[in-house]
C-alpha positions in Angstrom: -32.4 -13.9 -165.9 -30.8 -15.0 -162.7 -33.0 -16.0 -159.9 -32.8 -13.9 -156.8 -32.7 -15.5 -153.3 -34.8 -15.2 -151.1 -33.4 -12.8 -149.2 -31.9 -11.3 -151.6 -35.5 -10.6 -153.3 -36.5 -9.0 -149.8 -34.4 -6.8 -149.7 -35.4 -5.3 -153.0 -39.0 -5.2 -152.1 -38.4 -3.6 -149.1 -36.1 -1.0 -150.6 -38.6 0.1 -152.7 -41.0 1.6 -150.0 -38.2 3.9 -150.2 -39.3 5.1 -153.6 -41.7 7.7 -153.4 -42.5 10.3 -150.4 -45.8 11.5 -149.7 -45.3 15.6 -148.4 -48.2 15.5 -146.5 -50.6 12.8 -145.1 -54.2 12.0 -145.2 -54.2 9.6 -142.6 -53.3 11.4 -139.7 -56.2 12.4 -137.9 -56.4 15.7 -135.1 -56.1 13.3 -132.3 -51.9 13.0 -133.2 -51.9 16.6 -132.2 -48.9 16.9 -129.6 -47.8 13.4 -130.7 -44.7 12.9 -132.7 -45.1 14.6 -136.1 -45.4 12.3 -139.3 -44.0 12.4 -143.1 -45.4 9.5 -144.5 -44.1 7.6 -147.5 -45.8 5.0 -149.8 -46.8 4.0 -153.1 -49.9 5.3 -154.8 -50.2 2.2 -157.2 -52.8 -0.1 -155.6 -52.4 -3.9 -156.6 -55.9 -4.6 -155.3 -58.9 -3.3 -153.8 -59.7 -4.7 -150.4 -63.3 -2.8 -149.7 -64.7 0.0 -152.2 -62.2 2.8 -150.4 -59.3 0.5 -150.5 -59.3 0.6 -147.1 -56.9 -2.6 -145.5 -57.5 -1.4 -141.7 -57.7 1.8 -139.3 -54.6 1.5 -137.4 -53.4 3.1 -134.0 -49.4 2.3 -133.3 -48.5 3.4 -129.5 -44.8 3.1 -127.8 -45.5 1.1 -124.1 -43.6 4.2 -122.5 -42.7 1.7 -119.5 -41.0 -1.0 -120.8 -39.0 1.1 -123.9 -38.7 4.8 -122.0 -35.9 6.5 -122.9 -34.4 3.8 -125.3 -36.0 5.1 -128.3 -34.4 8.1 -128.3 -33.3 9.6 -131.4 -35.4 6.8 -133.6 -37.2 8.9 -136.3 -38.3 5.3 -138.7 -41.4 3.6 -138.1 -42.5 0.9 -140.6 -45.8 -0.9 -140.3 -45.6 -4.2 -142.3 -48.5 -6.2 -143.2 -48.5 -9.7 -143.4 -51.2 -12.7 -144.4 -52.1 -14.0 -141.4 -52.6 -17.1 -143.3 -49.7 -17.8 -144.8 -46.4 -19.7 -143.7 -44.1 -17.5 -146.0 -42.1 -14.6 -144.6 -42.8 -12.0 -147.2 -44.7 -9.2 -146.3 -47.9 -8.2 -148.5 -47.0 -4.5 -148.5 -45.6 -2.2 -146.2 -45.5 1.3 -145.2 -42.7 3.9 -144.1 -43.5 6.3 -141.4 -40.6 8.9 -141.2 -40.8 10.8 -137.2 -40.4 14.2 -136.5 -39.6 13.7 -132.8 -38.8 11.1 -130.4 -41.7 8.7 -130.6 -43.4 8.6 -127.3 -47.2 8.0 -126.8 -49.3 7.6 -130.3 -47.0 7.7 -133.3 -49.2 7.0 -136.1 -53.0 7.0 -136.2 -54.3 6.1 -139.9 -55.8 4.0 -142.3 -53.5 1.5 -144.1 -55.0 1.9 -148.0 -54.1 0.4 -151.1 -53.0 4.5 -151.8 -50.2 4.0 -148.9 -48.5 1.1 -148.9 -45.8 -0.1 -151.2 -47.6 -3.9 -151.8 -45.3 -6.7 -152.2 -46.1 -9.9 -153.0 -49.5 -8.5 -155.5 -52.9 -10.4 -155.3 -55.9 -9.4 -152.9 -55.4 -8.2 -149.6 -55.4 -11.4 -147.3 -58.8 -11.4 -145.2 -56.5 -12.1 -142.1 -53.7 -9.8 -141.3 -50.7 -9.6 -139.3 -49.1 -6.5 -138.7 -46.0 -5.5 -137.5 -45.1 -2.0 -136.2 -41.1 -1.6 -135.8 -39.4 1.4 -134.5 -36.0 1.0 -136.8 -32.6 1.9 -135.4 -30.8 2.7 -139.1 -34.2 4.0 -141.4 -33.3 1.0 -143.6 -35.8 -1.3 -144.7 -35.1 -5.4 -144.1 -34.9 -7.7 -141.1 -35.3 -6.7 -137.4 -32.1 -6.0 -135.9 -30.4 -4.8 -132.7 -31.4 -1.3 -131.3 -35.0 -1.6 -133.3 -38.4 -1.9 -131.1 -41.6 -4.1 -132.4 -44.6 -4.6 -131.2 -47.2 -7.1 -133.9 -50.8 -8.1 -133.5 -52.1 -11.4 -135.2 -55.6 -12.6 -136.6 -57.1 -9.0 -137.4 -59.6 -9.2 -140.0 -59.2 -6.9 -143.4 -61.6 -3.6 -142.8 -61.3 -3.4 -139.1 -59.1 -1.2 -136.6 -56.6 -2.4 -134.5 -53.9 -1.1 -132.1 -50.3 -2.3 -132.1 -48.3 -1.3 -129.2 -44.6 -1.3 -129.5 -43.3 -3.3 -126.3 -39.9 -5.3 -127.3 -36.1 -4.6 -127.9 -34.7 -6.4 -130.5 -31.1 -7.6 -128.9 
């Protein structure tokens, strides 16, 4: 069998979070009420178990309404990708697909990441220290940042906590 570049091999690991959609979600709690409306997609086969729930981390993802207002019109893909903190390689532990009902202003997702929602990547344990990275996507396709997408990415969080990611920059 051929060997797959690297990139190459993203691609197809990012492509699958494509694979199965979830009709309603679980993690969206009754404070996203007026907010964008959510279809979430994932996987439902957990690689590991990061606490007795499978809980990875309660997650809040907000759009800075100054800095991106107005440019995010139309944008109706959010994917939150979840990295180890501790590691030098660019391939994302797992990731999840967030497909928007309406322009994403305000809170647009308010969840817990689980090993129930994400697609998982690269296998093993969930790292102990996460990165994650919430990116408003201009084309719905998974892959690399590109222009017309909006990130915003918090480093160091420890497995089991919550967190808040603010989306804040323009990919050019």
């Amino acid at each position: 069998m051929k060997s797959l570049t690297f990139a190459a091999h993203l691609y197809v690991c990012l492509s699958l979070i494509q694979a199965t959609t979830l009709q309603a979600s679980p993690n969206l709690s009754g404070d996203h009420a007026g907010k964008a409306a959510t279809k979430v997609q994932g996987k439902n086969e957990p690689q590991s178990s990061p606490s007795a729930d499978g809980k990875i981390i309660d997650l809040e993802v907000k759009v800075l309404d100054k800095i991106v207002s107005g440019k995010t019109k139309g944008l109706r893909t959010l994917f939150i990708i979840v990295y180890d903190a501790q590691s030098a390689m660019p391939m994302p532990y797992g990731a999840l697909k967030v497909d928007l009902m309406k322009d994403p202003e305000g809170t647009v997702y308010k969840g817990t990441l689980d090993s129930k929602n994400i697609n998982v990547m690269s296998g093993g344990p969930v790292p102990s220290s996460l990165r994650l990275k919430a990116r408003l996507d201009k084309d719905g396709s998974a892959g690399k940042d590109a222009p017309g997408d909006f990130t915003g990415t918090v480093e160091g969080i420890k497995t089991g906590g919550s967190v808040t990611i603010t989306i804040d920059k323009e990919i050019t």
